[in-house]
C-alpha positions in Angstrom: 10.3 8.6 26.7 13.1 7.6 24.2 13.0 8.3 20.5 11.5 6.5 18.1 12.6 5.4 14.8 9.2 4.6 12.6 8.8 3.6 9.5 4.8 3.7 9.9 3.5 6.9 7.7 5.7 5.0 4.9 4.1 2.0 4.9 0.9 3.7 5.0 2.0 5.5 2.3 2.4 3.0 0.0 -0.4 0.5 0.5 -2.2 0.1 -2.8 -6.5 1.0 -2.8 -7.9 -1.9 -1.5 -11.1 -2.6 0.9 -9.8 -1.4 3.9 -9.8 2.0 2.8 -13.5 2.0 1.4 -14.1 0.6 5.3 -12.5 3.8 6.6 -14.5 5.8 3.5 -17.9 4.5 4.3 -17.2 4.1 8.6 -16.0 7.5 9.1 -17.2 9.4 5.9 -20.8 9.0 6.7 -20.7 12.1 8.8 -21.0 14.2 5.8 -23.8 12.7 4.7 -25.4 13.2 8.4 -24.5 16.6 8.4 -26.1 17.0 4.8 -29.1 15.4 5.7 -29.5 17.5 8.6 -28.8 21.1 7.1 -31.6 19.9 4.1 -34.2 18.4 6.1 -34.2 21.7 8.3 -33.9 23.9 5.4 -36.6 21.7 3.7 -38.8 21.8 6.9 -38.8 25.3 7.2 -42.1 26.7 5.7 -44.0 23.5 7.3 -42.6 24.7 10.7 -44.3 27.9 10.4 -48.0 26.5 10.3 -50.0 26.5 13.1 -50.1 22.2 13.2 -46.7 22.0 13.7 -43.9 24.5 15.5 -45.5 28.2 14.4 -42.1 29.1 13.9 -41.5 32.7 12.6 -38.8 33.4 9.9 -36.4 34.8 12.2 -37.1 31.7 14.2 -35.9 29.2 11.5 -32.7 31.2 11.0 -31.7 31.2 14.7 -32.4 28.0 14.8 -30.4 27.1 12.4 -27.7 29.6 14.1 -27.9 27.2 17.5 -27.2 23.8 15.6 -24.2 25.7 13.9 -23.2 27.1 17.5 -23.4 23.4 19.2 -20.9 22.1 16.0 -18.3 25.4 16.5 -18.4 24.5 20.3 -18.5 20.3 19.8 -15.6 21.1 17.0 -13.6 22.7 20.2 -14.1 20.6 22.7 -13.7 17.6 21.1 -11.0 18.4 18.8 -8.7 18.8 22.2 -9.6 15.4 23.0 -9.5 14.0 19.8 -5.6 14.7 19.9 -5.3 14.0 23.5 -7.7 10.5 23.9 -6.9 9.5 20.0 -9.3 9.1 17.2 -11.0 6.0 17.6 -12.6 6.8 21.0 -13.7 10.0 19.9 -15.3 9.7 16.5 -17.4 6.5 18.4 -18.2 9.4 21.1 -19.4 11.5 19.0 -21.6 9.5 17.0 -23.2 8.7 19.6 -23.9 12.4 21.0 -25.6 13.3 17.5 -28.1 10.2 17.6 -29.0 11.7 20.7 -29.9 15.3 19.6 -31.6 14.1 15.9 -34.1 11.7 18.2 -34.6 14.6 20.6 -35.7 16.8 17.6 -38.7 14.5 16.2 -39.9 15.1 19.7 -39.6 19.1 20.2 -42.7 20.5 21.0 -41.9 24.6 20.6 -38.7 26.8 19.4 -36.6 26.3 22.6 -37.2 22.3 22.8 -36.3 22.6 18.6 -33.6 24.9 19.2 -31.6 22.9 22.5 -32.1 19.5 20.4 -30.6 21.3 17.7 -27.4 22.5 19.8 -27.1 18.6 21.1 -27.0 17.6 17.2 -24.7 20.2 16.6 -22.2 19.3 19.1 -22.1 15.8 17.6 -21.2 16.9 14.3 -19.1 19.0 15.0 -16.9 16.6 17.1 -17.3 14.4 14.3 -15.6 17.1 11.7 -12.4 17.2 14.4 -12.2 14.0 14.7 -12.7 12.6 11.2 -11.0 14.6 9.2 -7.7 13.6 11.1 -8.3 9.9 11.3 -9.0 10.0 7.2 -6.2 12.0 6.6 -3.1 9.5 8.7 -5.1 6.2 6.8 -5.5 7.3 3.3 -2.0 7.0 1.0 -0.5 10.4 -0.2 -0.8 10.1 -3.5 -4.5 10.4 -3.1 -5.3 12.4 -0.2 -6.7 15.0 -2.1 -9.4 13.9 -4.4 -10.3 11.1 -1.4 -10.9 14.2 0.9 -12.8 15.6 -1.6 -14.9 13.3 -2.7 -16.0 12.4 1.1 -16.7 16.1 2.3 -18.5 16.2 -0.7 -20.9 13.5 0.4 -22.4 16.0 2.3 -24.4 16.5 -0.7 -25.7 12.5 -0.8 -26.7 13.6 2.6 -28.0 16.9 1.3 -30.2 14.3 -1.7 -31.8 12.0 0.9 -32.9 14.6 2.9 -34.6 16.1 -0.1 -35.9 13.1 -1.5 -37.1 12.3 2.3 -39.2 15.9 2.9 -40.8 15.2 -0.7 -42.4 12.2 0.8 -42.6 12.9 4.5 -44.3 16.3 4.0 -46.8 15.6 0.9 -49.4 15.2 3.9 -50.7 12.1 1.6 -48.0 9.2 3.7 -48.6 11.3 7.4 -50.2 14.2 8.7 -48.3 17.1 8.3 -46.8 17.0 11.7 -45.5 13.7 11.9 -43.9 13.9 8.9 -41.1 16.2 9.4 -40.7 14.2 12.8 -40.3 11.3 10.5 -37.5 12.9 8.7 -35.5 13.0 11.8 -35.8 9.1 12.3 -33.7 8.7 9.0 -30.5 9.8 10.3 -31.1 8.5 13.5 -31.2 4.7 11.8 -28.3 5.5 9.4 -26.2 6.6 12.6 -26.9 3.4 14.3 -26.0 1.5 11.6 -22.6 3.1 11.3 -21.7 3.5 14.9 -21.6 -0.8 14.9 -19.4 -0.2 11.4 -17.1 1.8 13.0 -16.0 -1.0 15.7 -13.7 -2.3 12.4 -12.2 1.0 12.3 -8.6 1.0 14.1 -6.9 3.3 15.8 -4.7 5.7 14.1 -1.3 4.7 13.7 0.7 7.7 13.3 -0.9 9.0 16.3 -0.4 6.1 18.2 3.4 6.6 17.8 3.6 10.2 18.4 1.9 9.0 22.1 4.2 6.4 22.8 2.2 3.1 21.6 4.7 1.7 19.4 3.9 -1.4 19.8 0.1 -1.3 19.3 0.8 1.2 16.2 3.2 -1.9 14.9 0.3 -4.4 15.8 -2.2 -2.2 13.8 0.1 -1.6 10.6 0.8 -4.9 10.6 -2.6 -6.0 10.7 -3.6 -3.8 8.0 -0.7 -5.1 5.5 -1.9 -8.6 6.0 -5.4 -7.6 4.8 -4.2 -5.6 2.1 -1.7 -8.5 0.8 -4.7 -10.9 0.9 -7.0 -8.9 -0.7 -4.8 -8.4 -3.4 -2.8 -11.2 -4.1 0.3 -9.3 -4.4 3.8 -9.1 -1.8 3.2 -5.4 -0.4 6.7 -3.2 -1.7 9.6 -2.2 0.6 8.7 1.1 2.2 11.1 3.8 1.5 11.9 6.6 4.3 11.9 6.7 8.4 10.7 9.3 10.9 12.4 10.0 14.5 10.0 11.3 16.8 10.3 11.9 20.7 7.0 10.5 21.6 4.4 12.2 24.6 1.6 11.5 26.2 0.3 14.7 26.1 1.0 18.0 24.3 0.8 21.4 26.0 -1.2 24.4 24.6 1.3 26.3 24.8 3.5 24.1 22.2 0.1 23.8 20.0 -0.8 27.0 19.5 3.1 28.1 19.2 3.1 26.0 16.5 0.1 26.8 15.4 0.4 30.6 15.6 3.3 31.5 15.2 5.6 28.8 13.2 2.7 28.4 11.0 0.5 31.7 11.2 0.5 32.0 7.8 -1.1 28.8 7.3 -3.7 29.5 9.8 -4.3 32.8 8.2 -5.3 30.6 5.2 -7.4 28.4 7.0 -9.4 30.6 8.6 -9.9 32.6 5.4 -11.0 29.6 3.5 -13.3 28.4 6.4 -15.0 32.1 7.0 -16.2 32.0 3.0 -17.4 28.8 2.5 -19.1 29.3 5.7 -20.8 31.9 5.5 -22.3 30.9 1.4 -23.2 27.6 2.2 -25.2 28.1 5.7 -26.4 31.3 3.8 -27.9 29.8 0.8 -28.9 26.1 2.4 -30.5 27.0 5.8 -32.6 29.1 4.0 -33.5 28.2 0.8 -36.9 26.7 1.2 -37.6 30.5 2.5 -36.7 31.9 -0.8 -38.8 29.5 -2.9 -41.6 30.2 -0.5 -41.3 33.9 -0.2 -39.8 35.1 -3.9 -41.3 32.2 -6.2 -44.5 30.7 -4.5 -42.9 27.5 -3.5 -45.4 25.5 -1.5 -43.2 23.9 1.4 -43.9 20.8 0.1 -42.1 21.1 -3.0 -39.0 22.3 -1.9 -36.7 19.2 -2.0 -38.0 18.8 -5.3 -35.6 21.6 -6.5 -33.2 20.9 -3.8 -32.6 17.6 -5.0 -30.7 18.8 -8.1 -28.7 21.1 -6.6 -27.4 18.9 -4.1 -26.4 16.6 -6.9 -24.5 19.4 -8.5 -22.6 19.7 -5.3 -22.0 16.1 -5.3 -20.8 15.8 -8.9 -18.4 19.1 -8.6 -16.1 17.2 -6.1 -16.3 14.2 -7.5 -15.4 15.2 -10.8 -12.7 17.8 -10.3 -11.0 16.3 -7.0 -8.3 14.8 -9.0 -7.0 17.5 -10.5 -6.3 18.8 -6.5 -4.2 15.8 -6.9 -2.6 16.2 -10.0 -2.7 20.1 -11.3 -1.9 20.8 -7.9 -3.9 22.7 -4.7 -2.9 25.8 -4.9 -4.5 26.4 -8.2 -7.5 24.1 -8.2 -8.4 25.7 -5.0 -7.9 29.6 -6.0 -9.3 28.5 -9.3 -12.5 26.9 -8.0 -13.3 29.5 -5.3 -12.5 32.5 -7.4 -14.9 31.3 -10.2 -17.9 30.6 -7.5 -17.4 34.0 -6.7 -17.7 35.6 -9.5 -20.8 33.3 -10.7 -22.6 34.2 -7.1 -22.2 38.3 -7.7 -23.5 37.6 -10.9 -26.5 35.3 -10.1 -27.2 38.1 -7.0 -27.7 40.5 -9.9 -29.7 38.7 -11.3 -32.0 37.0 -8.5 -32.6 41.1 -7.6 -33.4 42.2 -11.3 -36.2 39.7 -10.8 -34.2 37.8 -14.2 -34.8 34.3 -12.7 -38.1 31.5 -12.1 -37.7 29.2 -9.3 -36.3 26.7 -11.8 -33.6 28.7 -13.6 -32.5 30.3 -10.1 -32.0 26.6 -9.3 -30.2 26.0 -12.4 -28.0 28.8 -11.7 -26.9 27.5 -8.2 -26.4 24.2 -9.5 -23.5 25.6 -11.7 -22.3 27.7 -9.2 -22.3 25.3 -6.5 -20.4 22.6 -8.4 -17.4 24.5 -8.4 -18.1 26.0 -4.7 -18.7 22.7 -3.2 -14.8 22.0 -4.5 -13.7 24.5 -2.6 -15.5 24.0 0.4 -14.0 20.7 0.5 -10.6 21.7 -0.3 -10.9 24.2 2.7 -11.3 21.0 5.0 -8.8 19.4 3.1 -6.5 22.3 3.7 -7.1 22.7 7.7 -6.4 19.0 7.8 -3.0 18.3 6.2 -1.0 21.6 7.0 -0.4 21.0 10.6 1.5 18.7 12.6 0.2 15.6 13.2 0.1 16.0 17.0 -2.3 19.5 16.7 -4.0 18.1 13.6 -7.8 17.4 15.0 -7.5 21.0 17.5 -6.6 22.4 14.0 -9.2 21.3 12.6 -11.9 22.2 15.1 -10.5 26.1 15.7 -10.1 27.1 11.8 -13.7 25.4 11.9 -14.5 26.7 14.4 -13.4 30.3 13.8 -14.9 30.0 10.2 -18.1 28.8 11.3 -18.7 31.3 13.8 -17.7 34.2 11.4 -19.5 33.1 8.4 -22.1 29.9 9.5 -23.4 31.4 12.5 -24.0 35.0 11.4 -25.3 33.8 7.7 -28.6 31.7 8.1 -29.9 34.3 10.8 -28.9 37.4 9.1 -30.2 35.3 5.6 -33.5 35.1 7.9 -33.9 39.1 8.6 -33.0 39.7 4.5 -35.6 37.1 3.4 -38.6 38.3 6.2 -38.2 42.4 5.0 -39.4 40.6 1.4 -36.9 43.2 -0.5 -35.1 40.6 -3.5 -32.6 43.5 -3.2 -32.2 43.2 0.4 -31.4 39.2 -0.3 -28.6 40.7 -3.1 -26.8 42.6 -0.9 -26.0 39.0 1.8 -25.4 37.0 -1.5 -22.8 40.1 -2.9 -20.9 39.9 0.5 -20.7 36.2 0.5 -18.8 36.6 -3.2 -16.8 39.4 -2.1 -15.4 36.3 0.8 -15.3 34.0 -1.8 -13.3 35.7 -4.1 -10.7 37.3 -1.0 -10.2 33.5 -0.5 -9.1 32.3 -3.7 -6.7 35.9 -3.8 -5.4 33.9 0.2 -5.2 30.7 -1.5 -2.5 32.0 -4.3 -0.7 33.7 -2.1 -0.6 31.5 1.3 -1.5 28.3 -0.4 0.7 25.0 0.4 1.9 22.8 -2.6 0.9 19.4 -0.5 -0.5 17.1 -3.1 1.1 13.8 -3.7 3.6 14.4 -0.5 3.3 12.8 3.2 1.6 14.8 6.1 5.1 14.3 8.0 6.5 16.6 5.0 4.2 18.8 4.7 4.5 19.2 8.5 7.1 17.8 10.5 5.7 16.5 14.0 5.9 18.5 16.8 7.5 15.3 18.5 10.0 14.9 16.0 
């Protein structure tokens, strides 16, 4: 194909906040909240899955459970994350959607562990493609200037996700609404409905114009912009400013592996050193501490399963409000020290709250109070990690990115955690459950040393700057 001269990621650029960006906020953010609802309902469901009436799960059951619906999302995060970059974003993120309403129904209808744990992976796999495929869409529709605290804020509505589930399992598995073992079936039903809902939202989201270029589809990428600019001028009121900059590319269909992962791996190795290394900790803390917290209540404080979302509500609040809160400073005091600032500190506060949980210094509530600080600043930096592995490639290996530094992470840290977090918690030693917390701060804190060594000044500047496109 010929070159291309585009102006496209400038006029992107410069398009003022309006509603079409709260349609691609709400459309495509609502996988978070999915995913949060998912990870809390399980890890809210556990203790009622080991009675009799319902699964009989064991312990080690929950956590390798909770091991298969991370496995499905490393291997939907693959697989999907080629496509995603080959089929575009549109088709993919609608795919996907669709694969995870299949797996959460499936689950309100498992009858043992390996029904649970296969309708798990299908969920999983859905997510995961979701992550690949999202993340990049977001990233080429949201202006520069506010990429970072945007990014933030939605990977941090994991946590609303992470608040309905626990406001969900306080009422679904009281046993006064439904018997006990309908009522975590129940809970499964909600994200099923909110999925639905979304996957007709999404038919408003278009295609991504900066990949449509890079593929050769100038003239639908012109059609889109275009579009976009008209409902933008409408909204408000105002003649839309002359954009300032153009990019050449060479545009392709496809793009080998062997030009991705060159890229990838050896231009840029020392970016995807710092991917994986910010992936691997937040990984392995938060599949550690959520996939298993209602087995902590239950085993160390007296819990009843019942009243676990009740202190699970809070903390996911906390992580709600720490991304929220600080994500525009990633915008304005710049990445590289919010994110070695924000992991470094969660690090420290997690060895010193493992101390403590072991010295037997804490109550249900105050350990809960103590998570909620440190997971306002960890749930930054988890965010800033997606952030990261989404805006430090080229455009044209953005969603494989993506997907293999999430992928890679996940299976270090999110698949080990929640099943080794299971053996830990069933030998009933608080010292035992010290030692997994103490390694998880020991990753947190070799993060933020990556971060202020490897870390990429990108805030405020285009993704075509921060990496030029393979096409270009």
């Amino acid at each position: 194909m010929q070159a291309i001269t585009t102006d496209i990621p400038a006029r992107l650029d410069r398009l003022p906040w309006c509603r079409f960006h709260v349609l691609v906020v709400v459309a495509l953010g609502i996988t978070w909240v999915l995913d949060g609802l998912e990870v809390t309902i399980v890890g809210s469901i556990g203790p009622i899955l080991q009675d009799h009436r319902t699964l009989g799960l064991s312990t080690p059951d929950i956590g390798a459970v909770a091991s298969c619906y991370v496995a499905g999302a490393v291997a939907g995060a693959l697989g999907f994350g080629w496509l995603t970059d080959r089929l575009g974003r549109r088709l993919i993120f609608n795919v996907t959607l669709a694969i995870y309403l299949a797996g959460v129904l499936l689950t309100a209808f498992s009858w043992n562990f390996w029904s649970f744990a296969a309708f798990r992976v299908i969920t999983g796999l859905g997510i995961g493609g979701e992550y690949a495929a999202i993340n990049s869409a977001i990233d080429e529709l949201i202006p520069a200037r506010l990429r970072g605290r945007i990014d933030l804020i939605i990977n941090g509505s994991f946590w609303v996700g992470a608040a309905a589930g626990a406001a969900a399992s306080l009422l679904l598995l009281s046993g006064t609404l439904v018997g006990v073992d309908v009522g975590w079936r129940l809970g499964f039903g909600i994200g099923g409905g909110l999925g639905l809902f979304i996957l007709a939202l999404r038919r408003f989201v278009p295609e991504s114009p900066r990949w449509l270029v890079t593929h050769g589809y100038q003239r639908e990428a012109e059609t889109t912009v275009a579009a976009v600019e008209q409902r933008v001028e409408q909204d408000t009121g105002r003649a839309l400013p002359k954009p300032e900059g153009t990019l050449t590319v060479h545009p392709r269909k496809t793009f080998g592996f062997g030009l991705i992962f060159s890229a990838m791996f050896g231009t840029y190795r020392g970016r995807s050193v710092l991917a994986v290394v910010l992936m691997t900790a937040q990984a392995f803390l938060f599949n550690a501490v959520f996939f298993t917290y209602g087995l902590v209540l239950a085993h160390f404080y007296g819990v009843p399963g019942t009243m676990t979302g009740l202190y699970i509500l809070p903390l996911a609040a906390g992580n709600f409000f720490g991304p929220l809160l600080l994500g525009h400073f990633f915008d304005t005091v710049g990445r590289r020290r919010m994110i070695a600032g924000t992991y470094g500190l969660s690090g420290l506060l997690l060895a010193a709250t493992a101390l403590g949980f072991a010295a037997g210094a804490f109550s249900a509530t105050t350990q809960t109070i103590a998570w909620i600080v440190i997971f306002f600043f960890a749930s930054a930096a988890a965010s800033s990690a997606y952030l990261t592995a989404s805006e430090i490639f080229p455009l044209e290996t953005r969603a494989l990115a993506i997907a293999v530094f999430y992928a890679l992470g996940t299976a270090i840290g999110g698949v080990v955690a929640p099943a080794l977090f299971g053996h830990l918690i069933e030998s009933s030693s608080p010292w035992a459950v010290c030692g997994g917390y103490l390694v998880a701060a020991v990753l947190m804190l070799l993060a933020a040393l990556t971060e202020a060594v490897l870390g990429v000044d990108a805030e405020g500047k285009s993704l075509e700057s921060i990496a030029a496109p393979l096409s270009g």
